[in-house]
C-alpha positions as a Python dict, from the first residue, in 0.01 Angstrom:
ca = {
    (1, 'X'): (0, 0, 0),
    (2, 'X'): (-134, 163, 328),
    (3, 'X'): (-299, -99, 563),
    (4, 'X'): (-688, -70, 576),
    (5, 'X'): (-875, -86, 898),
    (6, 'X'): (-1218, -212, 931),
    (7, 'X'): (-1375, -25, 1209),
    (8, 'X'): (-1749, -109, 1340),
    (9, 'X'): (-1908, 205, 1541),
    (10, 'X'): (-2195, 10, 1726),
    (11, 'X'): (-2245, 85, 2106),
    (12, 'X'): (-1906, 343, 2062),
    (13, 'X'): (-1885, 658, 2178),
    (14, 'X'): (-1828, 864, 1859),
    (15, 'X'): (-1569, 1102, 2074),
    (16, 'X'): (-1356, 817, 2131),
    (17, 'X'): (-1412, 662, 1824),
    (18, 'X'): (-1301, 976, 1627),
    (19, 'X'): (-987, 1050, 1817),
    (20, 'X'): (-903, 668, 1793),
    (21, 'X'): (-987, 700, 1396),
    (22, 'X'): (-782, 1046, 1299),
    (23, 'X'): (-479, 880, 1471),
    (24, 'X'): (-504, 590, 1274),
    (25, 'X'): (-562, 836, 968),
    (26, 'X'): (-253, 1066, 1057),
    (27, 'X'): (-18, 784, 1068),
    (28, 'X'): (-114, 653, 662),
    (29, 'X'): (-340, 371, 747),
    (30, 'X'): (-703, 418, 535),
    (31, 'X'): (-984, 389, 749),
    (32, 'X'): (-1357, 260, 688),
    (33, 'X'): (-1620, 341, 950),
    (34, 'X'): (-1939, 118, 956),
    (35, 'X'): (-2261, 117, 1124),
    (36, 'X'): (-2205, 484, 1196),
    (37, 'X'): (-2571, 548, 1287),
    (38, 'X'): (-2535, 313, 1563),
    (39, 'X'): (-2303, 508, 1715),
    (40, 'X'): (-2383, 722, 2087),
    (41, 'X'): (-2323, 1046, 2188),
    (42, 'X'): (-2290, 1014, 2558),
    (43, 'X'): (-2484, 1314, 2758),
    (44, 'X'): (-2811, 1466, 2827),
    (45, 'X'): (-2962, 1373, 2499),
    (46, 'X'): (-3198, 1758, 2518),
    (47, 'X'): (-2878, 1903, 2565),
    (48, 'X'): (-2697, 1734, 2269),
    (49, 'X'): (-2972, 1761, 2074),
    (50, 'X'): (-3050, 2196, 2163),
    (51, 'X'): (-2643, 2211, 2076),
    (52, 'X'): (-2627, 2086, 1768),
    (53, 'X'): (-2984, 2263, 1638),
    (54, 'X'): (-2800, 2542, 1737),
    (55, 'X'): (-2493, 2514, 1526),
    (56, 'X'): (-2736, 2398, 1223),
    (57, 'X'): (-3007, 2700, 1312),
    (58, 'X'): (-2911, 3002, 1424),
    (59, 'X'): (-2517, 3009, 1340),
    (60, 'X'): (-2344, 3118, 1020),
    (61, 'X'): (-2584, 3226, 703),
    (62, 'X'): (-2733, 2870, 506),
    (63, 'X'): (-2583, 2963, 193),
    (64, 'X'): (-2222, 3053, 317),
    (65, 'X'): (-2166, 2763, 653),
    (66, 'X'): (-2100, 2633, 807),
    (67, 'X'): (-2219, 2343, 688),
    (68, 'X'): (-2345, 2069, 909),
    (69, 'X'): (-2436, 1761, 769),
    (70, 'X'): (-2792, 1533, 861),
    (71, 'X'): (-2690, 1194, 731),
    (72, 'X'): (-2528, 986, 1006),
    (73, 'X'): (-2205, 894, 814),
    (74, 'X'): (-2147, 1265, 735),
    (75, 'X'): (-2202, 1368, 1027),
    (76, 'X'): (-1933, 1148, 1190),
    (77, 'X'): (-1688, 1210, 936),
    (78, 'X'): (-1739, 1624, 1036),
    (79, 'X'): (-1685, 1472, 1430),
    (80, 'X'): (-1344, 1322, 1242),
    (81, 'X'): (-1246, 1615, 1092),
    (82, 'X'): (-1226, 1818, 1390),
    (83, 'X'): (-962, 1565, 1508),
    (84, 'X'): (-771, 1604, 1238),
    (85, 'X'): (-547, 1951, 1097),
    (86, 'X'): (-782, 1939, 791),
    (87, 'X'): (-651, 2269, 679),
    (88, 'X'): (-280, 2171, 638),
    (89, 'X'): (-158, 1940, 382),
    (90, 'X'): (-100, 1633, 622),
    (91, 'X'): (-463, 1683, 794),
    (92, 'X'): (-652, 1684, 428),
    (93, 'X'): (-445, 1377, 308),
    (94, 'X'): (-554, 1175, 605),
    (95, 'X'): (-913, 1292, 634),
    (96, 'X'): (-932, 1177, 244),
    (97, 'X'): (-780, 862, 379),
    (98, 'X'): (-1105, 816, 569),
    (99, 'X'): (-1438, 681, 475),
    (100, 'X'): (-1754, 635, 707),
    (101, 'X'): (-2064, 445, 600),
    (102, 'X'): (-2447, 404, 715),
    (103, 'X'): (-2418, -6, 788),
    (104, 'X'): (-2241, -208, 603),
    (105, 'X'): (-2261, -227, 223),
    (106, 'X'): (-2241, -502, -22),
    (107, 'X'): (-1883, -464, -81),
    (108, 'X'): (-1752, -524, 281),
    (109, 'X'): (-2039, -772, 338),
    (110, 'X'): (-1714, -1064, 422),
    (111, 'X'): (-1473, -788, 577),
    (112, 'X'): (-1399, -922, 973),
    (113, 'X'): (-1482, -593, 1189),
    (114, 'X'): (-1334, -439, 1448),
    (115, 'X'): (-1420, -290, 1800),
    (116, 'X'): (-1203, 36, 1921),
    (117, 'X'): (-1069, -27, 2297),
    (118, 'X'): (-1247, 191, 2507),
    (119, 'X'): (-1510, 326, 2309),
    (120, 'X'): (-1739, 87, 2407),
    (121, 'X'): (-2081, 241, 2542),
    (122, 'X'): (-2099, -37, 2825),
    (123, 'X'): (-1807, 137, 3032),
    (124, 'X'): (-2010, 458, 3069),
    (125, 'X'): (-2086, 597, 3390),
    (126, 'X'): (-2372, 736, 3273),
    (127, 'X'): (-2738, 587, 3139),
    (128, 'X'): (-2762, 939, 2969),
    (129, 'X'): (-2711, 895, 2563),
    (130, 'X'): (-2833, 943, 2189),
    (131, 'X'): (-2748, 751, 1929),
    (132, 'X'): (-2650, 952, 1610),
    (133, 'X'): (-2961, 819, 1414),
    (134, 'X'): (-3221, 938, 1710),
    (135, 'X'): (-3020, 1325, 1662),
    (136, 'X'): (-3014, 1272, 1328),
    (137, 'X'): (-3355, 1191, 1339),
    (138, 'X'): (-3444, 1479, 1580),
    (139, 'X'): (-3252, 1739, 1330),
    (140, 'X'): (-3455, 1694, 1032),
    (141, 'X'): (-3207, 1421, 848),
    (142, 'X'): (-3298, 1068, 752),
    (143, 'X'): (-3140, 748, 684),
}
């Protein structure tokens, strides 16, 4: 049986997080995100926000995609799968291998966390960032 990471998104910066998160994925470990709408997009938060209403708005046709999702753990599995060759056989098998969640449910209520190295919001140069539940928030989605 694969080993299972525990991975808790708080204060990370979802870019990191993600690249840190399809690795793990693409080697056969199984992967469980938490607390995903605690997670920060670092950036002018207008600009993040104007980019992403964008690809939701005005791109694509809304019954033929692209698809972008407004729940927080959907939307940072989508950031996942654009880390990950999703469209060959060895990028679908390890983005199945990965599960995000909005906190942390019943089930993993005992499960010890853990922090990625690096991802942590503290090191950023800059004070400019949105968390995914503000854009989330912002886009129309809820929690």
């Amino acid at each position: 049986m694969a080993e299972i990471l525990h991975v808790d998104a708080s204060n990370a910066v979802v870019g990191r997080l993600a690249s840190f998160v399809a690795k793990q994925a693409l080697l056969g470990r199984r992967v469980n995100v938490f607390n995903c709408e605690a997670a920060i997009i670092s950036g002018n938060p207008q600009y993040t926000f104007d980019r992403y209403h964008h690809f939701i708005a005005d791109t694509g046709q809304p019954f033929r995609g692209p698809y972008y999702p407004r729940l927080a753990d959907r939307f940072v599995r989508r950031m996942i799968r654009g880390m990950v060759p999703f469209r060959q056989a060895r990028g679908q098998e390890a983005f199945d291998r990965i599960m995000c969640y909005i906190g942390v449910p019943v089930k993993f209520k005992d499960v010890k966390l853990q922090k990625v190295g690096g991802a942590d919001s503290a090191q950023l140069a800059t004070v400019k960032r949105i968390t995914i539940k503000d854009l989330i928030y912002k886009l129309g989605g809820r929690l």
